[in-house]
C-alpha positions as CSV (number, residue, x, y, z in Angstrom):
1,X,164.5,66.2,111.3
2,X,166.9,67.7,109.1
3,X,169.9,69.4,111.6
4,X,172.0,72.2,110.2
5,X,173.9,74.7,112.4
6,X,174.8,78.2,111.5
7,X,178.2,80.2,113.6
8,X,177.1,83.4,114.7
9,X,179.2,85.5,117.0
10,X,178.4,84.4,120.3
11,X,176.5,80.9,119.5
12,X,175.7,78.3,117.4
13,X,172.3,78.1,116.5
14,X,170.8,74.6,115.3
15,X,168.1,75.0,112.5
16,X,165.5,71.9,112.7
17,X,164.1,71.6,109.1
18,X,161.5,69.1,108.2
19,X,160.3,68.6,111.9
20,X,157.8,68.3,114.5
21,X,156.9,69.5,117.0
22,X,156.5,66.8,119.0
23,X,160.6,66.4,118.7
24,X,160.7,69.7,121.0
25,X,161.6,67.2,124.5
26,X,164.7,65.8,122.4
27,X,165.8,69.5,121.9
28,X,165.2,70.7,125.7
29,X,164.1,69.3,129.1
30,X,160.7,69.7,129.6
31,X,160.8,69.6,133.3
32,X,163.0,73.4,132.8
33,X,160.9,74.7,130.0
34,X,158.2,77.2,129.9
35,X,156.8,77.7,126.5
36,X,155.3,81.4,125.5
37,X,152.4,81.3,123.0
38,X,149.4,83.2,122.1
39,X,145.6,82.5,122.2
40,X,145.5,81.8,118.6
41,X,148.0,79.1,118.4
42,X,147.1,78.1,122.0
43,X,143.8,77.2,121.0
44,X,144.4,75.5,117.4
45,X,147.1,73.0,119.0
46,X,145.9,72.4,122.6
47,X,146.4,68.5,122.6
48,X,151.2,69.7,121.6
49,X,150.8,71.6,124.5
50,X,149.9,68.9,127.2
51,X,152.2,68.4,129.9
52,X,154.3,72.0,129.3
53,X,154.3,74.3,131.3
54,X,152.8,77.5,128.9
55,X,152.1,80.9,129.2
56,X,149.2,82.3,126.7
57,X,149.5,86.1,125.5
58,X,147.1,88.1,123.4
59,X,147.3,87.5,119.4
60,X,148.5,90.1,117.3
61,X,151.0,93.2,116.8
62,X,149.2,95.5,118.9
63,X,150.1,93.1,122.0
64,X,153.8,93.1,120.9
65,X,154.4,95.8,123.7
66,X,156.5,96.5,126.8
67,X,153.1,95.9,128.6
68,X,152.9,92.3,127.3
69,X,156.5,91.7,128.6
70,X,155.6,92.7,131.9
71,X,152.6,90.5,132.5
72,X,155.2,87.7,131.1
73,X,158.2,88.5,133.6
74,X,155.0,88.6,136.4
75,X,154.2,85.0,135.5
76,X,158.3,84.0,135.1
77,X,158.1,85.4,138.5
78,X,154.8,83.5,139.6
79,X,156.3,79.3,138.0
80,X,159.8,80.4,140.0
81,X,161.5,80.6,136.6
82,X,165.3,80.3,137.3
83,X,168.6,81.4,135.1
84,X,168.3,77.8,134.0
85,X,164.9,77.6,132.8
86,X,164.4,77.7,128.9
87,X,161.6,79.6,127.0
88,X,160.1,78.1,123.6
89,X,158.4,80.6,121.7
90,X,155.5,78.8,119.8
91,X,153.9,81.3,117.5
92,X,154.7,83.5,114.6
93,X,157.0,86.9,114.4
94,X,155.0,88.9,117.6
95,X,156.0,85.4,119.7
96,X,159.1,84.7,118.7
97,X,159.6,88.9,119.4
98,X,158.3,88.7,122.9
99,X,159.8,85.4,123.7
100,X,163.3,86.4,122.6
101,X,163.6,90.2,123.9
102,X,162.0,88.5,127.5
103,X,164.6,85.8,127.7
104,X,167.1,88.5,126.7
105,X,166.4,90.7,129.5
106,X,165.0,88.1,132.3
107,X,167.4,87.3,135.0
108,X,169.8,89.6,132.8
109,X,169.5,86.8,130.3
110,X,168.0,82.9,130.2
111,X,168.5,80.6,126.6
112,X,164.9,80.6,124.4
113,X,164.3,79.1,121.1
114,X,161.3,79.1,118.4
115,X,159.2,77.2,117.0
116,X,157.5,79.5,114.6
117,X,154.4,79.0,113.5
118,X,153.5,81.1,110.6
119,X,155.6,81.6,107.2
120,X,156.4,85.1,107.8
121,X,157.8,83.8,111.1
122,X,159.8,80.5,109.6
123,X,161.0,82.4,106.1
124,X,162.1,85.8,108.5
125,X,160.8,87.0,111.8
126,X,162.2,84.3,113.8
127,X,165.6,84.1,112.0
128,X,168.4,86.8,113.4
129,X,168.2,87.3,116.5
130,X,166.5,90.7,116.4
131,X,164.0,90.8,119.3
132,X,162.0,93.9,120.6
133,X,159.0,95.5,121.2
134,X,157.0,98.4,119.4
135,X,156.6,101.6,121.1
136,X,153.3,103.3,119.8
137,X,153.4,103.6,115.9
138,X,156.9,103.0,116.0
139,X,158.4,99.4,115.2
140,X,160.6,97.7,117.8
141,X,161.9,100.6,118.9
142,X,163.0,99.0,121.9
143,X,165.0,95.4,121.4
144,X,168.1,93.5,122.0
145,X,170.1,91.2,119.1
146,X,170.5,88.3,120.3
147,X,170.7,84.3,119.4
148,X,167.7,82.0,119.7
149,X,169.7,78.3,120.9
150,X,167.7,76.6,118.3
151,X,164.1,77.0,115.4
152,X,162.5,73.7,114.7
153,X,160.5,73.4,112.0
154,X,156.6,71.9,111.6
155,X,155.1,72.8,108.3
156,X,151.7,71.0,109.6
157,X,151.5,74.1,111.8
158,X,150.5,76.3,108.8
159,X,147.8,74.0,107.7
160,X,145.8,75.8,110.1
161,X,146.1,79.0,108.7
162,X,143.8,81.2,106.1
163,X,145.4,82.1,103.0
164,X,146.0,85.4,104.0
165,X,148.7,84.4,106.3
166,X,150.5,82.6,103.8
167,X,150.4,85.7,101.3
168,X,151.5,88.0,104.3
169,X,154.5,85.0,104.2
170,X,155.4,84.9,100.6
171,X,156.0,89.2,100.9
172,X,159.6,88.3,102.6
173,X,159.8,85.2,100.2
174,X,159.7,87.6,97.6
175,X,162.0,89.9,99.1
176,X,164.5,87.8,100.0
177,X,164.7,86.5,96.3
178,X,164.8,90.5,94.4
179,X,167.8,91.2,96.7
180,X,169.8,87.9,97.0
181,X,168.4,84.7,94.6
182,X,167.5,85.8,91.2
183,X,167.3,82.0,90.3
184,X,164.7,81.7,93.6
185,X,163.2,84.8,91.8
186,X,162.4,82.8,88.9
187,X,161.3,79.6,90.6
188,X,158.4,81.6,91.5
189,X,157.3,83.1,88.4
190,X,157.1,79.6,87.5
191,X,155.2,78.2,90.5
192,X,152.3,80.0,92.8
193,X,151.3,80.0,96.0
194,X,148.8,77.0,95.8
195,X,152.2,74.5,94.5
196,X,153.7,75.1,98.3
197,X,150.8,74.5,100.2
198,X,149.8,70.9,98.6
199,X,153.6,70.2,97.9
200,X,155.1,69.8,101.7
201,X,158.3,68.9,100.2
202,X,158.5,72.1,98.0
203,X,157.6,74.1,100.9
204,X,160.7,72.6,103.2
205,X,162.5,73.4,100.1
206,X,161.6,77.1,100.0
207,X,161.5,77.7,103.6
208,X,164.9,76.0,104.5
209,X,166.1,78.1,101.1
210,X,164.9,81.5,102.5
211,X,166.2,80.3,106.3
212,X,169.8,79.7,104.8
213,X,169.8,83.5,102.8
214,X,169.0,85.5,105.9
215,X,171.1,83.2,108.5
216,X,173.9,84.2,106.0
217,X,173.8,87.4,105.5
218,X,173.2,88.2,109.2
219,X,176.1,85.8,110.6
220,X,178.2,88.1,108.5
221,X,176.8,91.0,109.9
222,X,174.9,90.4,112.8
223,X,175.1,94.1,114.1
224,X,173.7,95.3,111.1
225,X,176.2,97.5,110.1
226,X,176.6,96.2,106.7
227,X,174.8,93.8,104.6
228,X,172.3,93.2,107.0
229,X,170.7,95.8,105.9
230,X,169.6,94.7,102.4
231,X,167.5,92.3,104.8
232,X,165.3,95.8,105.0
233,X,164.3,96.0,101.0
234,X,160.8,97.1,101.2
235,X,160.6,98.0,105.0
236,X,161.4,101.4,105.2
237,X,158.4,102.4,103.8
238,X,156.4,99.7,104.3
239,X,156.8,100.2,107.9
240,X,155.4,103.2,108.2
241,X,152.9,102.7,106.1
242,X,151.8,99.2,107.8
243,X,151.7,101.7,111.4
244,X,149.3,104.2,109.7
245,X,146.8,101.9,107.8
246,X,146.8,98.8,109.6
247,X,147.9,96.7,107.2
248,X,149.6,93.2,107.3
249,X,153.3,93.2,107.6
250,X,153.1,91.7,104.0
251,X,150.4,93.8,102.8
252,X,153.1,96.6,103.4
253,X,156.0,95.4,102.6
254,X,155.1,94.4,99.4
255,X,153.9,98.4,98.7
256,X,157.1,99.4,99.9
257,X,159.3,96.8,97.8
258,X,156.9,98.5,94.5
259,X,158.5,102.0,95.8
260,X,161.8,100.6,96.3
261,X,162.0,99.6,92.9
262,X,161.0,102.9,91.4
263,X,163.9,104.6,93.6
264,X,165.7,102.3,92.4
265,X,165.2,103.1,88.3
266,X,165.9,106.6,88.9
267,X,169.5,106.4,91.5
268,X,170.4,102.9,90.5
269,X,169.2,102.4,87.1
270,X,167.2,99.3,87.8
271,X,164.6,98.1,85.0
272,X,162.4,95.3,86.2
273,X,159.9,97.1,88.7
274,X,156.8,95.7,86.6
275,X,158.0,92.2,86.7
276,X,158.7,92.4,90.8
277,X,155.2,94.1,91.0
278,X,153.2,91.3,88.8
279,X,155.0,88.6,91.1
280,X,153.9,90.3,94.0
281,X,150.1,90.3,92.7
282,X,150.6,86.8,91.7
283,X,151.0,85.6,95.7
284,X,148.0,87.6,96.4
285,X,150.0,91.0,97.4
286,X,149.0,94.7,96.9
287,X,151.1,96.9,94.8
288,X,149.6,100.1,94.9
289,X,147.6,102.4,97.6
290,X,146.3,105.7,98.5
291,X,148.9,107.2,100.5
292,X,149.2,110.3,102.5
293,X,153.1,111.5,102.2
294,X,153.0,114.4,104.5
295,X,151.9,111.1,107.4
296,X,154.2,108.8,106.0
297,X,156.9,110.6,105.7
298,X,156.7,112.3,109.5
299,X,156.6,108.4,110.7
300,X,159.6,107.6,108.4
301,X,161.9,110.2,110.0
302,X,162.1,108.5,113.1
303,X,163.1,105.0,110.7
304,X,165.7,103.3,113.2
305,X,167.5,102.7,110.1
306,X,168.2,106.8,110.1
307,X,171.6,108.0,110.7
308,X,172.3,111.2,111.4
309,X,170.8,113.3,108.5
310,X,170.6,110.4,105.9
311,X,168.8,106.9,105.9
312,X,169.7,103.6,104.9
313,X,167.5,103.0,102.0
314,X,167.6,99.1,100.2
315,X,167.8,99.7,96.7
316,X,168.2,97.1,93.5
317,X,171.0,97.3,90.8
318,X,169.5,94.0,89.3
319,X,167.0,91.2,90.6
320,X,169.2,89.1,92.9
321,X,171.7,91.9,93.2
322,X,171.1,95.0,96.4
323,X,172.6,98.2,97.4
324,X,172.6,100.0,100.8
325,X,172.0,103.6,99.2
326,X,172.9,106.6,102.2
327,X,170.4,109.3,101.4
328,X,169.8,112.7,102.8
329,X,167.0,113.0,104.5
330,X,165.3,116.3,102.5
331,X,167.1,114.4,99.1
332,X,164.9,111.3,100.2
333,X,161.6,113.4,100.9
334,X,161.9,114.9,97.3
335,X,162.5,111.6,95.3
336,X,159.8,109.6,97.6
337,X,157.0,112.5,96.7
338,X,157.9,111.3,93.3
339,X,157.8,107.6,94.0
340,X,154.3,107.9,95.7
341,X,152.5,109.0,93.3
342,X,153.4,105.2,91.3
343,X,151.8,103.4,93.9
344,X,148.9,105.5,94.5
Protein backbone atom coordinates (compact mmCIF):
# COMPACT_ATOMS: atom_id res chain seq x y z
CA UNK A 1 0.00 0.00 0.00
CA UNK A 2 0.89 3.35 -1.02
CA UNK A 3 0.53 5.73 2.50
CA UNK A 4 0.12 9.49 1.96
CA UNK A 5 -1.34 11.72 4.70
CA UNK A 6 -3.20 14.92 4.15
CA UNK A 7 -3.40 17.99 7.37
CA UNK A 8 -6.81 19.00 7.81
CA UNK A 9 -7.79 21.16 10.68
CA UNK A 10 -8.39 18.89 13.41
CA UNK A 11 -6.64 15.51 11.97
CA UNK A 12 -4.57 13.88 9.84
CA UNK A 13 -6.06 11.68 7.62
CA UNK A 14 -3.93 8.71 6.02
CA UNK A 15 -4.98 7.97 2.32
CA UNK A 16 -4.26 3.97 1.54
CA UNK A 17 -3.73 3.89 -2.36
CA UNK A 18 -3.05 0.70 -4.13
CA UNK A 19 -4.54 -1.53 -1.26
CA UNK A 20 -6.53 -4.27 0.05
CA UNK A 21 -8.75 -4.85 1.88
CA UNK A 22 -7.52 -7.49 3.62
CA UNK A 23 -4.68 -4.83 5.10
CA UNK A 24 -7.83 -3.21 7.10
CA UNK A 25 -6.51 -5.32 10.75
CA UNK A 26 -2.95 -3.42 10.17
CA UNK A 27 -5.04 -0.10 10.10
CA UNK A 28 -7.39 -0.85 13.23
CA UNK A 29 -8.01 -3.59 15.86
CA UNK A 30 -10.43 -5.81 14.82
CA UNK A 31 -11.41 -6.94 18.28
CA UNK A 32 -12.86 -2.72 18.66
CA UNK A 33 -14.23 -2.51 15.15
CA UNK A 34 -17.62 -2.72 13.86
CA UNK A 35 -17.80 -2.41 10.15
CA UNK A 36 -21.18 -0.67 8.50
CA UNK A 37 -22.10 -2.05 4.98
CA UNK A 38 -24.92 -2.59 2.87
CA UNK A 39 -26.66 -5.75 1.36
CA UNK A 40 -25.09 -5.13 -1.99
CA UNK A 41 -21.59 -5.14 -1.00
CA UNK A 42 -22.38 -7.51 1.99
CA UNK A 43 -23.34 -10.11 -0.34
CA UNK A 44 -20.61 -9.76 -3.25
CA UNK A 45 -17.58 -9.93 -0.62
CA UNK A 46 -18.94 -12.29 2.13
CA UNK A 47 -15.69 -14.45 2.58
CA UNK A 48 -13.61 -10.03 3.59
CA UNK A 49 -16.06 -9.92 5.96
CA UNK A 50 -15.37 -13.12 8.12
CA UNK A 51 -14.51 -12.62 11.59
CA UNK A 52 -15.77 -8.70 11.77
CA UNK A 53 -18.18 -7.77 13.54
CA UNK A 54 -20.72 -5.97 10.65
CA UNK A 55 -23.78 -4.29 10.47
CA UNK A 56 -25.74 -4.70 6.92
CA UNK A 57 -28.07 -1.68 5.79
CA UNK A 58 -30.40 -1.36 2.83
CA UNK A 59 -28.57 -0.48 -0.65
CA UNK A 60 -29.23 2.69 -2.18
CA UNK A 61 -30.00 6.66 -1.72
CA UNK A 62 -33.38 6.23 -0.61
CA UNK A 63 -31.99 4.41 2.71
CA UNK A 64 -29.51 7.25 3.19
CA UNK A 65 -32.06 8.66 5.87
CA UNK A 66 -32.33 9.65 9.62
CA UNK A 67 -34.39 6.32 9.80
CA UNK A 68 -31.31 4.22 8.66
CA UNK A 69 -29.19 5.92 11.36
CA UNK A 70 -31.49 5.01 13.98
CA UNK A 71 -31.73 1.29 13.29
CA UNK A 72 -27.68 1.73 13.25
CA UNK A 73 -27.29 3.53 16.70
CA UNK A 74 -30.07 0.60 17.93
CA UNK A 75 -27.57 -2.05 16.96
CA UNK A 76 -24.25 0.27 18.30
CA UNK A 77 -26.47 -0.02 21.32
CA UNK A 78 -27.32 -3.95 20.96
CA UNK A 79 -22.80 -5.11 20.23
CA UNK A 80 -22.14 -2.54 23.50
CA UNK A 81 -20.33 -0.23 21.10
CA UNK A 82 -18.14 2.01 23.39
CA UNK A 83 -16.34 5.73 22.79
CA UNK A 84 -13.49 3.46 21.72
CA UNK A 85 -14.99 1.32 19.23
CA UNK A 86 -14.09 2.17 15.48
CA UNK A 87 -16.55 2.06 12.52
CA UNK A 88 -15.29 1.02 8.92
CA UNK A 89 -17.65 2.07 6.32
CA UNK A 90 -17.39 -0.54 3.42
CA UNK A 91 -19.52 0.61 0.64
CA UNK A 92 -19.88 3.53 -1.81
CA UNK A 93 -21.01 7.34 -1.05
CA UNK A 94 -24.60 6.34 0.92
CA UNK A 95 -22.09 4.13 3.33
CA UNK A 96 -19.36 6.14 3.75
CA UNK A 97 -22.53 9.05 4.53
CA UNK A 98 -24.16 6.88 7.12
CA UNK A 99 -21.03 5.58 8.58
CA UNK A 100 -19.43 9.01 8.98
CA UNK A 101 -22.53 11.29 10.22
CA UNK A 102 -23.26 8.03 12.87
CA UNK A 103 -19.77 7.99 14.18
CA UNK A 104 -20.04 11.76 14.21
CA UNK A 105 -22.95 11.87 16.45
CA UNK A 106 -22.64 8.37 18.41
CA UNK A 107 -21.46 8.77 22.00
CA UNK A 108 -21.10 12.57 20.91
CA UNK A 109 -18.45 11.23 18.61
CA UNK A 110 -16.34 7.75 18.06
CA UNK A 111 -13.22 7.59 15.04
CA UNK A 112 -14.65 5.86 11.52
CA UNK A 113 -12.86 5.35 8.37
CA UNK A 114 -13.76 4.10 4.65
CA UNK A 115 -13.17 1.82 2.54
CA UNK A 116 -15.17 2.86 -0.42
CA UNK A 117 -16.25 0.64 -2.68
CA UNK A 118 -17.52 2.29 -5.83
CA UNK A 119 -15.67 5.08 -8.01
CA UNK A 120 -18.02 7.76 -7.23
CA UNK A 121 -17.22 6.94 -3.62
CA UNK A 122 -13.10 6.56 -4.04
CA UNK A 123 -12.79 9.75 -6.78
CA UNK A 124 -15.44 11.98 -4.19
CA UNK A 125 -18.11 10.88 -1.81
CA UNK A 126 -15.79 9.50 0.70
CA UNK A 127 -13.17 12.24 0.44
CA UNK A 128 -13.95 15.54 2.83
CA UNK A 129 -15.44 14.80 5.53
CA UNK A 130 -19.00 15.89 4.58
CA UNK A 131 -21.33 13.32 6.17
CA UNK A 132 -25.24 13.59 6.36
CA UNK A 133 -28.43 12.38 5.64
CA UNK A 134 -31.22 13.42 3.06
CA UNK A 135 -34.41 14.71 4.31
CA UNK A 136 -37.22 13.95 1.61
CA UNK A 137 -36.17 15.41 -1.79
CA UNK A 138 -33.72 17.38 -0.31
CA UNK A 139 -29.87 16.35 -0.20
CA UNK A 140 -28.09 15.91 3.09
CA UNK A 141 -29.84 18.38 4.50
CA UNK A 142 -28.86 17.25 7.81
CA UNK A 143 -24.89 16.46 8.34
CA UNK A 144 -21.81 17.16 10.22
CA UNK A 145 -18.10 17.92 8.59
CA UNK A 146 -15.97 15.94 9.90
CA UNK A 147 -12.59 13.75 9.28
CA UNK A 148 -12.69 10.05 8.37
CA UNK A 149 -9.06 8.65 10.46
CA UNK A 150 -8.14 6.91 7.33
CA UNK A 151 -9.66 5.58 3.21
CA UNK A 152 -7.96 2.47 2.00
CA UNK A 153 -8.10 1.72 -1.32
CA UNK A 154 -9.04 -1.82 -3.26
CA UNK A 155 -9.58 -1.30 -6.93
CA UNK A 156 -10.65 -5.28 -7.10
CA UNK A 157 -13.69 -4.03 -5.23
CA UNK A 158 -15.07 -2.34 -8.52
CA UNK A 159 -14.54 -5.43 -10.54
CA UNK A 160 -17.86 -6.36 -9.30
CA UNK A 161 -19.67 -3.63 -10.56
CA UNK A 162 -21.82 -3.03 -13.91
CA UNK A 163 -20.68 -0.46 -16.15
CA UNK A 164 -23.11 1.83 -15.07
CA UNK A 165 -21.48 2.43 -11.77
CA UNK A 166 -18.35 3.28 -13.28
CA UNK A 167 -19.95 5.92 -15.65
CA UNK A 168 -21.99 7.24 -12.57
CA UNK A 169 -17.97 7.48 -11.29
CA UNK A 170 -16.26 9.14 -14.17
CA UNK A 171 -19.25 12.29 -13.80
CA UNK A 172 -16.98 13.69 -10.68
CA UNK A 173 -13.82 12.42 -12.68
CA UNK A 174 -14.85 14.74 -15.22
CA UNK A 175 -15.75 17.37 -12.92
CA UNK A 176 -13.01 17.49 -10.99
CA UNK A 177 -10.77 17.94 -14.20
CA UNK A 178 -13.16 21.17 -15.99
CA UNK A 179 -12.64 22.93 -12.68
CA UNK A 180 -9.11 22.13 -11.46
CA UNK A 181 -6.72 19.78 -14.07
CA UNK A 182 -7.07 20.91 -17.64
CA UNK A 183 -4.07 18.54 -18.34
CA UNK A 184 -6.31 15.55 -16.50
CA UNK A 185 -9.00 17.12 -18.86
CA UNK A 186 -7.09 16.12 -21.78
CA UNK A 187 -5.86 12.70 -20.53
CA UNK A 188 -9.32 11.76 -20.99
CA UNK A 189 -10.08 12.88 -24.33
CA UNK A 190 -7.37 10.70 -25.11
CA UNK A 191 -8.21 7.59 -23.17
CA UNK A 192 -11.98 6.04 -22.42
CA UNK A 193 -13.52 4.39 -19.89
CA UNK A 194 -12.66 0.75 -21.09
CA UNK A 195 -8.44 1.94 -20.65
CA UNK A 196 -9.14 2.22 -16.66
CA UNK A 197 -10.99 -0.78 -16.14
CA UNK A 198 -8.36 -3.33 -17.81
CA UNK A 199 -5.38 -0.98 -16.84
CA UNK A 200 -5.34 -1.35 -12.72
CA UNK A 201 -2.36 0.70 -12.72
CA UNK A 202 -4.01 3.61 -14.74
CA UNK A 203 -6.87 3.47 -12.57
CA UNK A 204 -4.62 3.99 -9.14
CA UNK A 205 -3.32 6.68 -11.18
CA UNK A 206 -6.57 8.45 -11.80
CA UNK A 207 -8.15 7.74 -8.58
CA UNK A 208 -5.20 8.77 -6.28
CA UNK A 209 -5.06 11.95 -8.99
CA UNK A 210 -8.71 12.88 -8.35
CA UNK A 211 -8.25 11.90 -4.26
CA UNK A 212 -5.18 14.45 -4.14
CA UNK A 213 -7.44 17.52 -6.06
CA UNK A 214 -10.42 17.35 -3.69
CA UNK A 215 -8.22 16.53 -0.35
CA UNK A 216 -6.57 19.91 -1.43
CA UNK A 217 -8.94 22.05 -2.06
CA UNK A 218 -10.98 21.05 1.02
CA UNK A 219 -7.93 21.10 3.57
CA UNK A 220 -7.80 24.71 2.45
CA UNK A 221 -11.23 25.16 3.03
CA UNK A 222 -12.75 22.62 4.97
CA UNK A 223 -15.83 24.74 6.03
CA UNK A 224 -16.65 25.48 2.63
CA UNK A 225 -16.56 28.93 2.79
CA UNK A 226 -14.27 29.38 -0.10
CA UNK A 227 -12.93 27.25 -2.70
CA UNK A 228 -14.64 24.36 -1.58
CA UNK A 229 -17.21 25.29 -3.27
CA UNK A 230 -15.95 24.82 -6.90
CA UNK A 231 -16.08 21.12 -5.58
CA UNK A 232 -20.06 21.82 -6.35
CA UNK A 233 -19.62 22.41 -10.44
CA UNK A 234 -22.51 20.72 -11.82
CA UNK A 235 -24.45 19.95 -8.49
CA UNK A 236 -26.60 22.73 -8.10
CA UNK A 237 -28.72 21.65 -10.61
CA UNK A 238 -28.00 18.37 -10.94
CA UNK A 239 -29.27 17.87 -7.51
CA UNK A 240 -32.34 18.82 -7.94
CA UNK A 241 -32.86 17.35 -10.92
CA UNK A 242 -31.33 13.80 -9.73
CA UNK A 243 -34.37 14.26 -6.61
CA UNK A 244 -37.13 14.71 -9.20
CA UNK A 245 -36.29 12.06 -11.94
CA UNK A 246 -34.48 9.49 -10.17
CA UNK A 247 -31.55 9.60 -11.79
CA UNK A 248 -27.95 8.50 -10.85
CA UNK A 249 -25.90 10.96 -9.03
CA UNK A 250 -23.71 10.92 -12.34
CA UNK A 251 -26.57 10.82 -14.64
CA UNK A 252 -27.30 14.31 -13.06
CA UNK A 253 -24.41 15.79 -12.46
CA UNK A 254 -23.28 15.42 -15.72
CA UNK A 255 -26.77 17.50 -17.06
CA UNK A 256 -26.02 19.94 -14.62
CA UNK A 257 -22.16 20.42 -15.50
CA UNK A 258 -23.87 20.85 -19.55
CA UNK A 259 -25.98 23.85 -17.83
CA UNK A 260 -23.08 25.09 -15.97
CA UNK A 261 -21.19 25.57 -18.85
CA UNK A 262 -23.78 27.52 -20.78
CA UNK A 263 -24.09 29.98 -17.62
CA UNK A 264 -20.92 30.12 -17.90
CA UNK A 265 -20.56 31.45 -21.84
CA UNK A 266 -23.03 34.08 -21.16
CA UNK A 267 -21.55 35.70 -17.22
CA UNK A 268 -18.11 34.34 -17.65
CA UNK A 269 -17.36 34.20 -21.18
CA UNK A 270 -16.46 30.54 -21.33
CA UNK A 271 -16.16 28.78 -24.87
CA UNK A 272 -15.71 25.01 -24.65
CA UNK A 273 -19.27 23.81 -23.52
CA UNK A 274 -19.35 21.28 -26.62
CA UNK A 275 -16.11 19.84 -25.97
CA UNK A 276 -17.07 19.24 -21.96
CA UNK A 277 -20.45 17.85 -23.29
CA UNK A 278 -18.79 15.24 -26.04
CA UNK A 279 -16.43 14.04 -23.13
CA UNK A 280 -19.25 13.52 -20.99
CA UNK A 281 -21.04 11.31 -23.75
CA UNK A 282 -17.84 9.69 -24.35
CA UNK A 283 -17.85 7.99 -20.51
CA UNK A 284 -21.33 6.98 -21.23
CA UNK A 285 -23.00 10.25 -19.55
CA UNK A 286 -26.31 12.19 -20.57
CA UNK A 287 -26.05 15.65 -21.65
CA UNK A 288 -29.40 16.68 -22.35
CA UNK A 289 -33.12 16.03 -20.85
CA UNK A 290 -36.65 17.05 -20.68
CA UNK A 291 -36.86 19.19 -17.83
CA UNK A 292 -39.56 20.83 -16.02
CA UNK A 293 -38.16 24.48 -14.68
CA UNK A 294 -41.10 25.58 -12.67
CA UNK A 295 -40.16 21.82 -10.49
CA UNK A 296 -36.60 22.33 -10.69
CA UNK A 297 -36.31 25.39 -9.88
CA UNK A 298 -38.85 25.26 -6.61
CA UNK A 299 -36.37 22.31 -5.40
CA UNK A 300 -33.32 24.59 -6.19
CA UNK A 301 -34.44 27.33 -3.88
CA UNK A 302 -33.97 25.45 -0.88
CA UNK A 303 -29.97 24.57 -2.46
CA UNK A 304 -27.97 24.50 0.88
CA UNK A 305 -25.53 26.29 -1.07
CA UNK A 306 -28.22 29.42 -0.98
CA UNK A 307 -27.33 32.49 1.01
CA UNK A 308 -29.57 34.79 1.81
CA UNK A 309 -31.18 36.00 -1.53
CA UNK A 310 -28.33 34.77 -3.84
CA UNK A 311 -26.69 31.22 -4.47
CA UNK A 312 -23.35 29.98 -4.93
CA UNK A 313 -23.27 28.96 -8.46
CA UNK A 314 -19.75 26.95 -9.92
CA UNK A 315 -19.03 28.58 -13.04
CA UNK A 316 -15.86 28.10 -15.62
CA UNK A 317 -13.57 30.94 -16.95
CA UNK A 318 -11.47 28.24 -18.80
CA UNK A 319 -11.28 24.29 -18.59
CA UNK A 320 -9.09 23.75 -15.45
CA UNK A 321 -9.78 27.21 -14.23
CA UNK A 322 -13.49 27.85 -11.75
CA UNK A 323 -15.31 30.68 -10.31
CA UNK A 324 -17.72 30.88 -7.26
CA UNK A 325 -20.25 33.30 -9.11
CA UNK A 326 -22.91 34.96 -6.14
CA UNK A 327 -26.25 35.24 -8.01
CA UNK A 328 -29.59 36.63 -7.13
CA UNK A 329 -31.93 34.43 -6.75
CA UNK A 330 -34.73 35.96 -9.41
CA UNK A 331 -31.24 36.98 -11.68
CA UNK A 332 -30.56 33.14 -11.52
CA UNK A 333 -34.22 31.97 -12.31
CA UNK A 334 -34.16 34.18 -15.50
CA UNK A 335 -30.72 33.04 -16.98
CA UNK A 336 -31.40 29.22 -15.94
CA UNK A 337 -35.00 29.42 -18.04
CA UNK A 338 -32.59 30.27 -20.73
CA UNK A 339 -29.95 27.59 -19.99
CA UNK A 340 -32.85 24.83 -19.93
CA UNK A 341 -33.96 25.02 -22.89
CA UNK A 342 -29.96 23.75 -24.21
CA UNK A 343 -30.31 20.66 -22.42
CA UNK A 344 -33.80 19.88 -23.17
Amino acid sequence: MQKKIYHFSSKKVANYFNGDISGLDEIVDRKRAVIITDENVFNKQKKKFLGWSTIVIKPGEKFKTQATVNEVVERLIHLQADRKTFLVGVGGGVVTDITGYVGSIYMRGIPFGFVPSSLLAMVDAAIGGKNGVDVGPYKNLLGIIRQPEFLLYDVSLLSSLPETEWINGFAEIIKHAAIRDAAMFRELEKNKLSTYRRNKTALNDLIARNANIKSSIVKKDEWEHGDRRLLNFGHTLGHAIENIYGLPHGHAISIGMVAACHLSESMVGFGETERVAALLKKYGLPTELSIDANKVFKLLKLDKKRANQAIHYILVKKLGNAVVESIPIDELEKKLQSVLKEVN
